[in-house]
C-alpha positions as CSV (number, residue, x, y, z in Angstrom):
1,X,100.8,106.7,99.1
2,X,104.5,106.7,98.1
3,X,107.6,105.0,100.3
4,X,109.4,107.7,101.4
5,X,112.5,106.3,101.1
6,X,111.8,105.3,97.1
7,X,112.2,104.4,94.5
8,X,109.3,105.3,93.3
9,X,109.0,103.6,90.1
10,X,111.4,100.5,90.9
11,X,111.0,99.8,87.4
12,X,107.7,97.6,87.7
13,X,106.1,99.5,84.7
14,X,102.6,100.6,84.6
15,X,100.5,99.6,87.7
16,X,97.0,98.1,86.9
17,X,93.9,99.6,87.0
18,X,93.1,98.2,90.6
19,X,96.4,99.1,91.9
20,X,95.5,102.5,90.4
21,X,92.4,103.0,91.6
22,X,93.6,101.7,95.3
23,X,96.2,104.4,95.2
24,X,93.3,106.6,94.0
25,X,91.2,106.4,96.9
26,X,94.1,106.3,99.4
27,X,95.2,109.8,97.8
28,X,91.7,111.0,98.2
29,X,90.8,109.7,101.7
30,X,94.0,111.3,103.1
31,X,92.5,114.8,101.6
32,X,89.5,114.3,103.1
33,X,91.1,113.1,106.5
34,X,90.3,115.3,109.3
35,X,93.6,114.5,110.4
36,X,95.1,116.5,107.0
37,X,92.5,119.6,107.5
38,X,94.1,120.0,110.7
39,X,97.8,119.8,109.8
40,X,97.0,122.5,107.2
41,X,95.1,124.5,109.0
42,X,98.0,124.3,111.5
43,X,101.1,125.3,108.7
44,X,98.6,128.2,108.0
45,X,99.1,129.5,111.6
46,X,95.4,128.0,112.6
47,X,93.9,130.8,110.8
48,X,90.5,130.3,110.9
49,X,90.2,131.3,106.9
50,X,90.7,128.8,104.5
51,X,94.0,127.9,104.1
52,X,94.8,125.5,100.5
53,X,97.2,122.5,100.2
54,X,99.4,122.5,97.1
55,X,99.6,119.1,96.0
56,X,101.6,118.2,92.6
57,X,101.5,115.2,90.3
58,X,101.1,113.4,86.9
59,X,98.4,114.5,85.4
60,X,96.8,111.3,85.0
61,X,96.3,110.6,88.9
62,X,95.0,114.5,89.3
63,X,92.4,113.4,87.2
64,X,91.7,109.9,88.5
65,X,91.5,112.0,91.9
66,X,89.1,115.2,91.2
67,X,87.0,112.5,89.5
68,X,87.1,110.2,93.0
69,X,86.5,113.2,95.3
70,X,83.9,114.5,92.7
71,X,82.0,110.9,93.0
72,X,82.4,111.2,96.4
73,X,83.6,107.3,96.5
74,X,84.3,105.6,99.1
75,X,85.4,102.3,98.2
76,X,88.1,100.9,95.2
77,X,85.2,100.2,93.3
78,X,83.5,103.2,93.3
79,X,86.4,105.0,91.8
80,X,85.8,106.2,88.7
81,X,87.3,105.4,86.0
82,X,85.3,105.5,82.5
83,X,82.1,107.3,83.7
84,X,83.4,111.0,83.1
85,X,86.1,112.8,82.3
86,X,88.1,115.2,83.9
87,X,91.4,116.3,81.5
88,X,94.0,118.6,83.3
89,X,97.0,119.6,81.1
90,X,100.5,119.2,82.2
91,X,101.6,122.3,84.3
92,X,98.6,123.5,84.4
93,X,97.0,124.6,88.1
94,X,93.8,123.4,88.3
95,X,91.8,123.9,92.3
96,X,89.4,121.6,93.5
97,X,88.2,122.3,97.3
98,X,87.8,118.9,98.9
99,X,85.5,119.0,102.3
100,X,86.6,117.2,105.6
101,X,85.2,113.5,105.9
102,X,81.5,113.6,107.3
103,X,80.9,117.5,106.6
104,X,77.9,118.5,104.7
105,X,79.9,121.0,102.1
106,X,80.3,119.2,98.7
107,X,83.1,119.0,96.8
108,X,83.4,121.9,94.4
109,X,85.8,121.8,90.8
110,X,86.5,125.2,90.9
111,X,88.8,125.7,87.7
112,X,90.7,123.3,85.6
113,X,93.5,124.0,83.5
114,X,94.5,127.4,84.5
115,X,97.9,128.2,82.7
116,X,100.5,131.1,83.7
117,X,101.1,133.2,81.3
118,X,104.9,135.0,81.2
C-alpha cells in the first residue's frame, strides 16, 4: 500500500487512474485476505464474534474501495471507476462488512455517511 518509512506524497502530484486503481485493488485484496481476517480476529482476543477493522483515509480512495469490494473485482480492470457511485463525506464513518476471499457471504454497504453529532 504505503512505504512505511514515507514520504507519502514525495511531491509526485496526483497519481493516474491506473496507478489508482492498482492501489485500489491492492487495498481491497488485503481486506479480503484471509491472512487480515485472522490478525483481526486475533487483536480482538479470537473472539469468535465479529470483530471490525477501523481503517481511515481520503475520501476519495474510501469510495474507489467500497465500490471495488462492492464489484467484487478482482483484477485492475475491473475496478470501478465511472459505473456507480459511492460519495462518503469527509469525517464521516461509513461501515462496509467485507467477507474473507472465497467465502460465500457478500459484501454488504451497511451505512454511509454517518456523522457524530456533539
Amino acid at each position: 500500500l504505503l512505504p512505511p518509512d514515507g514520504p507519502w506524497n514525495a511531491g509526485i502530484g496526483k497519481e493516474s487512474v491506473a496507478d489508482t486503481r492498482a492501489r485500489t485493488l491492492r487495498a481491497t485484496q488485503w481486506l479480503r485476505s484471509k491472512a487480515t481476517h485472522d490478525m483481526v480476529r486475533r487483536h480482538a482476543g479470537g473472539d469468535k464474534s465479529d470483530p471490525r477493522l477501523v481503517v481511515v483515509l481520503h475520501s476519495d480512495l474510501i469510495d474507489l474501495i467500497m465500490k471495488t469490494v462492492l464489484a467484487q473485482a478482482t483484477e485492475v480492470d475491473q475496478v470501478p471507476w465511472n459505473q456507480f457511485q459511492v460519495i462518503t463525506d469527509n469525517t464521516s464513518v461509513s461501515e462496509l462488512l467485507v467477507p474473507v476471499e472465497g467465502a460465500d457471504a457478500k459484501p454488504t454497504l451497511e451505512y454511509v455517511n454517518r456523522m457524530v453529532s456533539t
